[in-house]
C-alpha positions as a Markdown table, in Angstrom:
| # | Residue | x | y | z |
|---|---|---|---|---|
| 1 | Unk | -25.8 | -5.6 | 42.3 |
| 2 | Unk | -25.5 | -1.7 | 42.7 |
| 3 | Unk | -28.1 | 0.3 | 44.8 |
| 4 | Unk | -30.4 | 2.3 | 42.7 |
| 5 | Unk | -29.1 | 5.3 | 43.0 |
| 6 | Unk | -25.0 | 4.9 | 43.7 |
| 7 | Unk | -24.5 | 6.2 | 40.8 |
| 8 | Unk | -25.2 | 9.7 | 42.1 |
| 9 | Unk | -23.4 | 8.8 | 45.3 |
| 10 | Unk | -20.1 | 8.2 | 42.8 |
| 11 | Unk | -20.4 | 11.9 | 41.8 |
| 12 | Unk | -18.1 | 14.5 | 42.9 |
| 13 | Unk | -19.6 | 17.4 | 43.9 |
| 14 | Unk | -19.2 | 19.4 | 40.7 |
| 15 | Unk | -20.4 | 16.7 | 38.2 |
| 16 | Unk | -23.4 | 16.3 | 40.7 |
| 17 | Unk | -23.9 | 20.1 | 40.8 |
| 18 | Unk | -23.7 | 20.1 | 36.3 |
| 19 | Unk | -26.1 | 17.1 | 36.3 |
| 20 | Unk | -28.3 | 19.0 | 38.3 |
| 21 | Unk | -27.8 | 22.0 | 36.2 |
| 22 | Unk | -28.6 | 20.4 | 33.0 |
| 23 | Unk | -31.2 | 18.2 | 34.0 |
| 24 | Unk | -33.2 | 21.4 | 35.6 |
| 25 | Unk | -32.9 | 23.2 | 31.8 |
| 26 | Unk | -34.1 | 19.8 | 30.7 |
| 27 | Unk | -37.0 | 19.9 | 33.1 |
| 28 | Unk | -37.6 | 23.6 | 31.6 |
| 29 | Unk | -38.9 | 21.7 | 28.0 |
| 30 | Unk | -41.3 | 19.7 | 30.5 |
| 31 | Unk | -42.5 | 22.6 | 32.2 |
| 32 | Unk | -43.0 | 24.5 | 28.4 |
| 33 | Unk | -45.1 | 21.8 | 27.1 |
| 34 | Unk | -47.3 | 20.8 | 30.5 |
| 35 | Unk | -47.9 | 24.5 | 30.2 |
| 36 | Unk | -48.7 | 26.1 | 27.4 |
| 37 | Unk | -48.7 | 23.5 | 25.2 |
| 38 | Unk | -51.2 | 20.8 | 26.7 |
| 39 | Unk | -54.0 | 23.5 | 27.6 |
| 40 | Unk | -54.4 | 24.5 | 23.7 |
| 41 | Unk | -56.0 | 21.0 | 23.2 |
| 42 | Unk | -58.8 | 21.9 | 25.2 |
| 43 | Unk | -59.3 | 25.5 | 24.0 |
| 44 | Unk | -59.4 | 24.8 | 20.6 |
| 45 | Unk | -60.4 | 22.4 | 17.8 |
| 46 | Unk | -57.8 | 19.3 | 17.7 |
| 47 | Unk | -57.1 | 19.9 | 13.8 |
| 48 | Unk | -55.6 | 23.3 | 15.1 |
| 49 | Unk | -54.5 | 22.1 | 18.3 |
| 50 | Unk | -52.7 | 19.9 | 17.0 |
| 51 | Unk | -50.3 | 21.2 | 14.7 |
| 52 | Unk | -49.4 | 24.2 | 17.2 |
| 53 | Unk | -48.8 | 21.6 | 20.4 |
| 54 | Unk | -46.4 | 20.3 | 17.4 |
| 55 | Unk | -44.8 | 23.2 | 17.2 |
| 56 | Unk | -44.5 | 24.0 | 21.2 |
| 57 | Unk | -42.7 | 19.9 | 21.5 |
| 58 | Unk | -40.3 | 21.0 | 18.8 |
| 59 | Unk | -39.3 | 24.4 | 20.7 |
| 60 | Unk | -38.9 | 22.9 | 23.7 |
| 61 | Unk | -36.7 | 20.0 | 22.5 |
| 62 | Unk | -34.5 | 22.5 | 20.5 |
| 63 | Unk | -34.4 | 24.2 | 23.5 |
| 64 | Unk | -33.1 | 21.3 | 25.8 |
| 65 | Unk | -30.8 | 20.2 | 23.5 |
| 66 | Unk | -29.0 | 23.9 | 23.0 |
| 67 | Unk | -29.2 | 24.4 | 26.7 |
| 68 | Unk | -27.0 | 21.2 | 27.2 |
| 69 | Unk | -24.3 | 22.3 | 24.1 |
| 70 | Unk | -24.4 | 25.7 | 25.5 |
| 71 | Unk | -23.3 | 24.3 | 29.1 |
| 72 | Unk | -20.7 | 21.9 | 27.6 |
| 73 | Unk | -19.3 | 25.2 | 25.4 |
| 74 | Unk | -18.7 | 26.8 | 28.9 |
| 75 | Unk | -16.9 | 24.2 | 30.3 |
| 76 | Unk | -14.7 | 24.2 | 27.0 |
| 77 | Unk | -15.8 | 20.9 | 25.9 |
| 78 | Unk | -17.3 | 21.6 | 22.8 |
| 79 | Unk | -17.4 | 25.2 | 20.3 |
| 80 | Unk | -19.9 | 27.4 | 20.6 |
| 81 | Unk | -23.1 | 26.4 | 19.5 |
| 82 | Unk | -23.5 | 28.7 | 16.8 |
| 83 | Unk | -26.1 | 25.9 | 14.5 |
| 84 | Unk | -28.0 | 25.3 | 17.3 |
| 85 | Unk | -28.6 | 28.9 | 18.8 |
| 86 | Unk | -29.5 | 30.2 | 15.0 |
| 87 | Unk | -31.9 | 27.0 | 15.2 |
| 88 | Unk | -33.3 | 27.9 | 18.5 |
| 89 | Unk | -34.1 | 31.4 | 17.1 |
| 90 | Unk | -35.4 | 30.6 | 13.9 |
| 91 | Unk | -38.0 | 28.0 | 15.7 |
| 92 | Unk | -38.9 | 30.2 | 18.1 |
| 93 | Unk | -39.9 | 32.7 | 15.8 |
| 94 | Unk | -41.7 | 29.9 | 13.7 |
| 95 | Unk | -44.0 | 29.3 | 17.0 |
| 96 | Unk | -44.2 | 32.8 | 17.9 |
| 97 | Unk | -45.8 | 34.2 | 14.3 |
| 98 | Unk | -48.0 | 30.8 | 14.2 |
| 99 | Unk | -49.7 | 31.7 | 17.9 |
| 100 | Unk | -50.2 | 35.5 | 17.4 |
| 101 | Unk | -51.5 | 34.5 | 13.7 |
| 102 | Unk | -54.0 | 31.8 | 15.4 |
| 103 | Unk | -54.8 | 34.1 | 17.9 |
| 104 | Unk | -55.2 | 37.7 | 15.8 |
| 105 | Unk | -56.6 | 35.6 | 12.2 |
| 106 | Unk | -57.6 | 32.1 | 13.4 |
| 107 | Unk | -61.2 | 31.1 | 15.2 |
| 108 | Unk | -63.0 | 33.4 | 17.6 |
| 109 | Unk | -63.5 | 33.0 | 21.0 |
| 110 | Unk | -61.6 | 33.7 | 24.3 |
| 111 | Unk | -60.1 | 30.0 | 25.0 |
| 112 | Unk | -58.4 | 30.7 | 21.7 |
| 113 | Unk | -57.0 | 33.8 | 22.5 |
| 114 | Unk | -55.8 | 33.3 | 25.6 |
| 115 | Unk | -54.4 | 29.8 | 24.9 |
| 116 | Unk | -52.1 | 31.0 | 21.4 |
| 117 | Unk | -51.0 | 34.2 | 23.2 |
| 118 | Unk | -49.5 | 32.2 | 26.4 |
| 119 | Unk | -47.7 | 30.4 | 23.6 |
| 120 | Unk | -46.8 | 33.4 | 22.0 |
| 121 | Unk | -45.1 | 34.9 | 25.5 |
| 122 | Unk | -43.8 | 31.8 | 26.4 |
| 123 | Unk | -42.2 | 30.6 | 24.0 |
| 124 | Unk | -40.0 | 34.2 | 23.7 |
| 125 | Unk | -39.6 | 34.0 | 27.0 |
| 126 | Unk | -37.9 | 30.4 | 27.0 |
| 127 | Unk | -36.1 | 31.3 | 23.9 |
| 128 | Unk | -34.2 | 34.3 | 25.1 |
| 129 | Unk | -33.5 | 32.4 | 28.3 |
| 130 | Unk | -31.7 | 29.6 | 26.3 |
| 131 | Unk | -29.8 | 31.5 | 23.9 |
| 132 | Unk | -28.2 | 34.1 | 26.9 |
| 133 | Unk | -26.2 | 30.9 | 27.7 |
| 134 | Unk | -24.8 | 30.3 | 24.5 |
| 135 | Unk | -23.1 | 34.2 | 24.6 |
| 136 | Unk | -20.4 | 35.1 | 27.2 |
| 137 | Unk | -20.4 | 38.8 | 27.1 |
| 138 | Unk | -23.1 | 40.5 | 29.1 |
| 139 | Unk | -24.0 | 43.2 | 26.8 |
| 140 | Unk | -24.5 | 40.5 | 24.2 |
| 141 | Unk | -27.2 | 38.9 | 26.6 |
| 142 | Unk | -29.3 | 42.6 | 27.1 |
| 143 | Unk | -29.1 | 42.7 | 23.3 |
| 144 | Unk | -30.6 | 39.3 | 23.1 |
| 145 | Unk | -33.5 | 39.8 | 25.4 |
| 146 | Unk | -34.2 | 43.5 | 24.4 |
| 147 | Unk | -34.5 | 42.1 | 21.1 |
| 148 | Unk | -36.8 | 39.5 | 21.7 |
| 149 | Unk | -38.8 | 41.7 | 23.2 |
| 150 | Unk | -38.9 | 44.3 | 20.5 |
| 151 | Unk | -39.2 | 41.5 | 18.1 |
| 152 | Unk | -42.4 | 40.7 | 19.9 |
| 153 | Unk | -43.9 | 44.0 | 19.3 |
| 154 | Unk | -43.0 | 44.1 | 15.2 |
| 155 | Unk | -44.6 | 40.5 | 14.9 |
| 156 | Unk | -47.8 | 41.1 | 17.1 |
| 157 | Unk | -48.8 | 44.3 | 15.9 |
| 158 | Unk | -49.1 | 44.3 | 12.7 |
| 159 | Unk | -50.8 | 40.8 | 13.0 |
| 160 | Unk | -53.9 | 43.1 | 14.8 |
| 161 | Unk | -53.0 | 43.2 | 18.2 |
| 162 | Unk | -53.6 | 46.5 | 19.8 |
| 163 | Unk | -51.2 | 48.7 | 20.9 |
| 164 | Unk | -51.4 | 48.5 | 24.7 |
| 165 | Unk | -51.9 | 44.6 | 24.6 |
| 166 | Unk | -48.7 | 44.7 | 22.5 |
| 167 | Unk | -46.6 | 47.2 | 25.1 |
| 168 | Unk | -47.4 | 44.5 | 28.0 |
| 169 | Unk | -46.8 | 41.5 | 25.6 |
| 170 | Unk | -43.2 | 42.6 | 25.1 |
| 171 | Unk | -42.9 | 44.1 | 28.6 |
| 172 | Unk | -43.6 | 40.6 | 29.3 |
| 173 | Unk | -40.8 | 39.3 | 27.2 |
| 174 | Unk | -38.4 | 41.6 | 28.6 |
| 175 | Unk | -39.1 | 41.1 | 32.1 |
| 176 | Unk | -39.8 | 37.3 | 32.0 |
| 177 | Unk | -36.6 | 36.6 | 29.2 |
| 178 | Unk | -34.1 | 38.4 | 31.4 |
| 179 | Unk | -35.3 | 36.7 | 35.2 |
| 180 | Unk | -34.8 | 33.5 | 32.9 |
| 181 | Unk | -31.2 | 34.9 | 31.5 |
| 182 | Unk | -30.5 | 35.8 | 34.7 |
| 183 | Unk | -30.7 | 32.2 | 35.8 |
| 184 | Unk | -29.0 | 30.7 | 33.1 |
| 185 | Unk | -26.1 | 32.8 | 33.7 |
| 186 | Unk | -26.0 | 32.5 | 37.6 |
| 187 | Unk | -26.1 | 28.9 | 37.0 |
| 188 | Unk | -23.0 | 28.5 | 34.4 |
| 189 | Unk | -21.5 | 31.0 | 37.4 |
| 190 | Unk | -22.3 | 28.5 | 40.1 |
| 191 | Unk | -20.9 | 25.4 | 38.4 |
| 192 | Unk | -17.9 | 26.9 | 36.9 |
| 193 | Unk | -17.2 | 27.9 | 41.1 |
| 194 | Unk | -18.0 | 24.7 | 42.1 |
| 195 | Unk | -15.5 | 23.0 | 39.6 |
| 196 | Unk | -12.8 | 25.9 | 40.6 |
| 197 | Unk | -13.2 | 25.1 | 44.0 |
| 198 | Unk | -12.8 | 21.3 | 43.4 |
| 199 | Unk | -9.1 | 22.1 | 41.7 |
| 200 | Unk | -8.2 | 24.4 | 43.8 |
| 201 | Unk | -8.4 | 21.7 | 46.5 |
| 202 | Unk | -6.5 | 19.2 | 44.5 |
| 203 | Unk | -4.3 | 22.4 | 43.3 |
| 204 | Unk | -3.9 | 22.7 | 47.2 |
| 205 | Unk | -2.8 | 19.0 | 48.0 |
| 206 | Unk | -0.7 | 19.2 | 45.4 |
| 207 | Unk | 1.5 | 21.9 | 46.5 |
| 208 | Unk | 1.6 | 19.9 | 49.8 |
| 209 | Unk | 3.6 | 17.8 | 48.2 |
| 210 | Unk | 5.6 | 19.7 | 46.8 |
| 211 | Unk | 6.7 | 21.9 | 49.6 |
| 212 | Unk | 7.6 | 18.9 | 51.4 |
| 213 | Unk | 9.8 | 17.7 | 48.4 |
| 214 | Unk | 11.1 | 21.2 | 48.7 |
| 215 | Unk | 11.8 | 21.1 | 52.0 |
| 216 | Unk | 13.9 | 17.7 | 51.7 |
| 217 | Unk | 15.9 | 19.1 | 48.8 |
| 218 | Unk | 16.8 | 22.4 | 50.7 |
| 219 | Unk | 17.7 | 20.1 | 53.4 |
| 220 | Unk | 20.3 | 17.6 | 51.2 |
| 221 | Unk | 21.3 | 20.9 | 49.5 |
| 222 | Unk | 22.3 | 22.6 | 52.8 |
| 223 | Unk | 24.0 | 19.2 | 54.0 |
| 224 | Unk | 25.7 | 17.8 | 51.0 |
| 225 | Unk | 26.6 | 21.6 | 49.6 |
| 226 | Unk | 28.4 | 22.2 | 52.5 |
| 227 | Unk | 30.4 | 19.1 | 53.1 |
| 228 | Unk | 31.1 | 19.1 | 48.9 |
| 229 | Unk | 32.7 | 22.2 | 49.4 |
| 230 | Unk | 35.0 | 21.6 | 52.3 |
| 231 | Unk | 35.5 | 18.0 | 50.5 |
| 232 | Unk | 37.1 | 20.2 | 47.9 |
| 233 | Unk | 38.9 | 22.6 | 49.8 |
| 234 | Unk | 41.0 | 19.9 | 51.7 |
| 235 | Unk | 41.6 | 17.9 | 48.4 |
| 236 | Unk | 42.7 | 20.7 | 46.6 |
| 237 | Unk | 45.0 | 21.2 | 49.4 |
| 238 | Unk | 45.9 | 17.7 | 50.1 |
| 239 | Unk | 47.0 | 17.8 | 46.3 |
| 240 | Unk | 49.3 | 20.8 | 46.6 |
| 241 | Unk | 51.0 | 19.3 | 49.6 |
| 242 | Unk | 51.4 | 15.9 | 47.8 |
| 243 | Unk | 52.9 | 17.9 | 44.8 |
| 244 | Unk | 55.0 | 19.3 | 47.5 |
| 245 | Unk | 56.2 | 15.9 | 49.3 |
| 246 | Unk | 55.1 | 17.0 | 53.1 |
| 247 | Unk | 53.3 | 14.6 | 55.1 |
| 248 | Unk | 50.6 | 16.9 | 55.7 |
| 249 | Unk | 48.7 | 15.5 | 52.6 |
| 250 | Unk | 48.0 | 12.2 | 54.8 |
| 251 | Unk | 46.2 | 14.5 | 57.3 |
| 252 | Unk | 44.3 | 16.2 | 55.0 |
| 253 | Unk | 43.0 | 13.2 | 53.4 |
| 254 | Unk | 42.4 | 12.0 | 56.3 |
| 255 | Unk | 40.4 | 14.9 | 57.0 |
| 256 | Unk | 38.3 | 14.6 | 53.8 |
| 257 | Unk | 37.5 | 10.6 | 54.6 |
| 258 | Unk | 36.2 | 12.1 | 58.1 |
| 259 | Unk | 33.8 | 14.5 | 56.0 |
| 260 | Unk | 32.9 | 12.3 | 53.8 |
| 261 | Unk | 31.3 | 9.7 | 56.0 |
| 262 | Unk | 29.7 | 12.3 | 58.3 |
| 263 | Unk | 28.1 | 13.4 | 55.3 |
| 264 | Unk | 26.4 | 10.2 | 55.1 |
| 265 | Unk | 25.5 | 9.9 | 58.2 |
| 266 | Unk | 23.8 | 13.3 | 57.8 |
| 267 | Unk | 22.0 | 12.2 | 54.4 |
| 268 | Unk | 20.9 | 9.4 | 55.9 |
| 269 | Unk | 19.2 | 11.1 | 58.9 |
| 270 | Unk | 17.6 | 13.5 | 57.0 |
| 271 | Unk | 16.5 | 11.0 | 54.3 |
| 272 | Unk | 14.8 | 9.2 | 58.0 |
| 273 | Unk | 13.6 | 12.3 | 59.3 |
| 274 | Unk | 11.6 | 12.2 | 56.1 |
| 275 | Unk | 10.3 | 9.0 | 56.0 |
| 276 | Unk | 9.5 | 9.4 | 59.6 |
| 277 | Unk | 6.4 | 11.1 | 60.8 |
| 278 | Unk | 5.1 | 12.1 | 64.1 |
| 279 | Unk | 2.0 | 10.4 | 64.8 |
| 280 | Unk | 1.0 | 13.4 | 67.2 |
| 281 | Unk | 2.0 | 16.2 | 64.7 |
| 282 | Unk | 0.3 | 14.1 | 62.1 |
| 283 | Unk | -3.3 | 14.1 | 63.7 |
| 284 | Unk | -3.3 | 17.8 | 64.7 |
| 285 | Unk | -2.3 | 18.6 | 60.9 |
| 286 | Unk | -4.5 | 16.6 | 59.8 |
| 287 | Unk | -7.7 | 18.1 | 61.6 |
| 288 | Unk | -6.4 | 21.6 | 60.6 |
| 289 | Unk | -6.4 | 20.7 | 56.9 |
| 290 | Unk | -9.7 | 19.2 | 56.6 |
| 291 | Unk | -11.2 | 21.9 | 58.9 |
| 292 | Unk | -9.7 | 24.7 | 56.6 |
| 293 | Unk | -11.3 | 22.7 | 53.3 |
| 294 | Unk | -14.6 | 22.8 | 55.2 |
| 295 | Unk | -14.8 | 19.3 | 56.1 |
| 296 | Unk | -15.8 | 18.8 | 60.0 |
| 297 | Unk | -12.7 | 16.6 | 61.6 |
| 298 | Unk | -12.9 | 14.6 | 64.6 |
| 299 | Unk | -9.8 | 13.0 | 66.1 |
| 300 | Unk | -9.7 | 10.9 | 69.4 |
| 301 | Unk | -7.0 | 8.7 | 71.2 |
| 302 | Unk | -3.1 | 10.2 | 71.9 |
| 303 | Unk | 0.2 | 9.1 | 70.4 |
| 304 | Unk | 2.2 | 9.3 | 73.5 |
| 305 | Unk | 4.1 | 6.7 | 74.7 |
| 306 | Unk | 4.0 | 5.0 | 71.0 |
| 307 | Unk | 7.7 | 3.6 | 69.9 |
| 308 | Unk | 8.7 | 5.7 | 67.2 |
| 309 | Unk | 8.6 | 3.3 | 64.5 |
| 310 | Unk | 5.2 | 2.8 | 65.3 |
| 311 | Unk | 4.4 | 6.6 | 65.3 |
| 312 | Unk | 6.0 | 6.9 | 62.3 |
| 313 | Unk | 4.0 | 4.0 | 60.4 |
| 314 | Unk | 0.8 | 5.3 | 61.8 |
| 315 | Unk | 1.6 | 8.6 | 60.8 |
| 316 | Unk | 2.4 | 8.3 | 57.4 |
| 317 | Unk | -1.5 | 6.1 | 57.6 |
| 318 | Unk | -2.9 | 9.8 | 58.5 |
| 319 | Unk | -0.9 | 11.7 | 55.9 |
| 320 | Unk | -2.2 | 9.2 | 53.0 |
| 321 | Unk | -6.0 | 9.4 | 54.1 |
| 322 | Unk | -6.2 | 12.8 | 54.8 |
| 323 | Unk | -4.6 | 13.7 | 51.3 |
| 324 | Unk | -7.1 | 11.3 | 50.1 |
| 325 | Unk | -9.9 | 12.3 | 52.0 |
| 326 | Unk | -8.6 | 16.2 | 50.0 |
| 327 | Unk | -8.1 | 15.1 | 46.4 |
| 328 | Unk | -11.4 | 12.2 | 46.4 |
| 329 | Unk | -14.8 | 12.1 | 46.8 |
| 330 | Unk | -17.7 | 14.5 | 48.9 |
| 331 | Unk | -16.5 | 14.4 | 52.3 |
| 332 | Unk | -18.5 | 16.3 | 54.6 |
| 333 | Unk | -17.4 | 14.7 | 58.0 |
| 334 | Unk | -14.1 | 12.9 | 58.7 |
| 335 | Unk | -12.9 | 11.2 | 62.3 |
| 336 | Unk | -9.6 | 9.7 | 63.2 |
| 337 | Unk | -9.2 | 7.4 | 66.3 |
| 338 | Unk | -6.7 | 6.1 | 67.9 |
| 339 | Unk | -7.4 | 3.1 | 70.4 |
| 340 | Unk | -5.2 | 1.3 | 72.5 |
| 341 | Unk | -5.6 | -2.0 | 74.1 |
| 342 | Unk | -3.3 | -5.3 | 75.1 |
| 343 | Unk | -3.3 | -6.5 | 71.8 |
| 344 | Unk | -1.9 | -3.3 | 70.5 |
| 345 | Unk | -2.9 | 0.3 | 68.7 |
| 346 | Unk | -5.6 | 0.2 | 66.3 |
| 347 | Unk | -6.2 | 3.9 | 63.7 |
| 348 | Unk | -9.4 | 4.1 | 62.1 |
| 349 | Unk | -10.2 | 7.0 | 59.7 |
| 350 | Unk | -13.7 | 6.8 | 58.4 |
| 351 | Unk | -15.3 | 9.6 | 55.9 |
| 352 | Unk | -18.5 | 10.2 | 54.2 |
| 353 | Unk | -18.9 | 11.2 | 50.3 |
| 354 | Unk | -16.6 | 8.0 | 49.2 |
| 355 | Unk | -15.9 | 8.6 | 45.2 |
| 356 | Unk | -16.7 | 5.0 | 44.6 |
| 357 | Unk | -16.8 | 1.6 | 45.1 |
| 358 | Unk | -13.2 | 1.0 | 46.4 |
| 359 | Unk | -13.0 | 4.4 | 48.2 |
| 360 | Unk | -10.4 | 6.9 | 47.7 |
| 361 | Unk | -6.9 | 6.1 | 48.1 |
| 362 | Unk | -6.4 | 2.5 | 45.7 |
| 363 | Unk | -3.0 | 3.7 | 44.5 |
| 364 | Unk | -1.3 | 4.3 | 48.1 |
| 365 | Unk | -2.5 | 1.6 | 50.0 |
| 366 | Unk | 0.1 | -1.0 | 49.2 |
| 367 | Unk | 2.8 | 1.4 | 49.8 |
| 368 | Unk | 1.2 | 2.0 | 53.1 |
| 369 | Unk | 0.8 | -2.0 | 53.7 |
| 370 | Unk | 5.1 | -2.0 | 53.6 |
| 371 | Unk | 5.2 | 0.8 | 56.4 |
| 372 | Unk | 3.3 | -1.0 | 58.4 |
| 373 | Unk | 4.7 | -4.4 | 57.7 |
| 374 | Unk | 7.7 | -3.2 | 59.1 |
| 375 | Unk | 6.6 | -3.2 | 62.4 |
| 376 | Unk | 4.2 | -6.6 | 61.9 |
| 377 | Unk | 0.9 | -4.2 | 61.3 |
| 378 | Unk | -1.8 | -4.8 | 58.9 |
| 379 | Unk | -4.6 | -2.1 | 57.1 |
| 380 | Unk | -7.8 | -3.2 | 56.2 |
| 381 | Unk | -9.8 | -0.3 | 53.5 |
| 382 | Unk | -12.9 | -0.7 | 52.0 |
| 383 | Unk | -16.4 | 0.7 | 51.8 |
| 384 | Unk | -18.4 | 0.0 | 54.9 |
| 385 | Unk | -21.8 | 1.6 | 53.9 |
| 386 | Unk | -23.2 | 3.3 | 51.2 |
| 387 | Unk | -20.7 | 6.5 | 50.7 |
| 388 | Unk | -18.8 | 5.7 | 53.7 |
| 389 | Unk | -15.2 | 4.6 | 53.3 |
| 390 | Unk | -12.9 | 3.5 | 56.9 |
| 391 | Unk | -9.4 | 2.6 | 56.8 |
| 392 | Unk | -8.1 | 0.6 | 59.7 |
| 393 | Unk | -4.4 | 0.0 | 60.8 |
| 394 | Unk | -3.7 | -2.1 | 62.9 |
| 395 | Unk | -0.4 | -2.6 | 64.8 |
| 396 | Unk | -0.1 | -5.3 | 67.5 |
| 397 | Unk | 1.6 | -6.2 | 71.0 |
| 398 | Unk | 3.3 | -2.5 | 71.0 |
| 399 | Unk | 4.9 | -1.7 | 74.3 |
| 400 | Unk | 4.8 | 1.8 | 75.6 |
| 401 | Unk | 8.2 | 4.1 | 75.6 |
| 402 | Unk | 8.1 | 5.8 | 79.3 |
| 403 | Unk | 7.8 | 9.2 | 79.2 |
């Protein structure tokens, strides 16, 4: 049975960050109604109360919902909202003319007032916040709040309200719209960052990979290219003696069988210079990347004295969790150890912010189980506490190389 709350602990960082995001726009609608809309059944008659507390429920709803549509349309899930920002607009005007009318024509008496002209402000001021995230260009954002708040001065005064109670009520609208326009935008800013961060890490691990694949084809192309060429030099030549009946052709085919196996014998050590990695080279590159992507890195233990083989199957352990520990998950804090005893060497890389159940890193494991099977190791992965995941390889009875 799941923890209550591991479902947040799943999250990455940018779909906790949009969940938090939408669900404080959601909390907005909760805020309108305890507001402005629950105090107007105690400051007026509940056959008018009512109907207007109707009225605020429906504008904050239409709100919440165009708030989430507007912050899927700038993540390019969905169009523009277009319906639902037109909707939002029209009901907010609704609300707006139905408070100042209860206020200017309804029942006397100060609760009244006071109570239909809160909803009056409020719900402009909610409104224009809501709709500024459903447009992208900035001068398209002043133009909706500037014209909420002039539209608050056409419908309020010729309702009756006098002219300097008008000038603050849309001074009002301006000033409280926009700090509320303001936030929605920062906060589309902040979560499209977040989410460009998050790819440019993966973007990052990536290209990792493919420098290293790079680097290995520059490598075969600088050792096969080579020995191709002089392969065909010598048989060109070894033809043009042949043609010619001198002995000299033996040599030179001779020559080219030479070539050709040292060229395997080069392919063949760079294809192991590839598979092989330095344990030692491994863990300080490893602490350097996951320093540089803001994660705090611990390593302990040395590789000296380890056979190679050894090195080399531990290494490649540290390359697949640190790119794992990159591309998965929340990790805040990472530490690599490496202990030695008589039984053998034991790495352990644990990290925080674990993506899931199973941790990070499913896919690779079983490739990494044949490295070490190679030299009789074993790796144990799994999730060891809530959001922690540790990888353990294990390689025993090694015998130290003197240095």
């Amino acid at each position: 049975m799941r923890k209550p709350g591991s479902w947040w602990g799943r999250k990455s960082t940018p779909a906790k960050v949009e969940t938090y995001t939408r669900w404080s726009f959601h909390f907005f609608a909760v805020i309108e109604v305890a507001s402005i809309g629950l105090p107007l059944l105690g400051a007026m008659t509940p056959w008018l109360a009512a109907p207007l507390l109707a009225l605020v429920t429906v504008h904050a709803v239409v709100c919440a919902v165009t708030a989430s549509r507007a912050l899927d349309w700038t993540r390019g899930r969905r169009e523009q909202p277009v319906h639902m920002l037109w909707t939002l607009g029209t009901v907010t005007a609704a609300v707006a003319v139905a408070a100042i009318g209860v206020s200017e024509r309804g029942p006397g008496g100060e609760d009244v007032e006071t109570a239909a002209g809160g909803v009056f402000g409020v719900v402009l001021i909610f409104g224009a916040g809501v709709i500024a995230m459903g447009v992208r260009e900035r001068r398209r954002v002043y133009g909706v709040v500037a014209g909420f708040a002039a539209g608050a001065g056409v419908v309020a005064f010729p309702l009756g309200l006098p002219a300097p109670a008008t000038l603050v009520t849309m001074l009002a609208v301006l000033l409280g719209g926009g700090f509320l326009a303001f936030t929605s935008a920062f906060s589309v800013w902040l979560l499209n960052a977040v989410y460009e961060l998050d790819e440019a890490r993966e973007t990052r691990a990536r290209l990792a990979v493919a420098e290293e694949r790079l680097r290995f084809g520059r490598d075969l192309h600088d050792v096969v290219g080579r020995n191709l060429a002089v392969i065909a030099l010598k048989s060109e030549l070894a033809v043009q003696l042949a043609h010619r009946g001198r002995d000299e052709a033996v040599d030179q085919m001779t020559e080219v069988q030479r070539i050709a196996h040292d060229t395997q014998r080069e392919v063949r050590e760079v294809v192991r210079g590839y598979r092989d990695a330095d344990l030692g080279v491994e863990l300080s590159g490893a602490q350097g990347v996951l320093t540089a992507a803001g994660i705090e890195c611990e390593v302990t233990g040395e590789a000296a004295g380890l056979p190679a083989e050894v090195q080399s199957a531990l290494g490649w352990v540290v390359r697949e969790a640190t790119t794992n520990v990159l591309r998965h998950g929340d990790a805040q804090r990472c530490t690599v150890a490496v202990r030695r005893s008589e039984d053998g060497v034991v790495l352990t890389v644990e990290n925080d912010g674990a993506a899931g159940p199973s941790g990070p890193g499913g896919s690779g494991l079983a490739g990494l189980r044949e490295r070490l099977a190679a030299v009789d190791g074993t790796l144990e992965a799994g999730t060891v506490r809530e959001g922690v995941f540790r990888l353990v390889a294990q390689v025993p009875k090694v015998t130290e190389v003197a240095s």
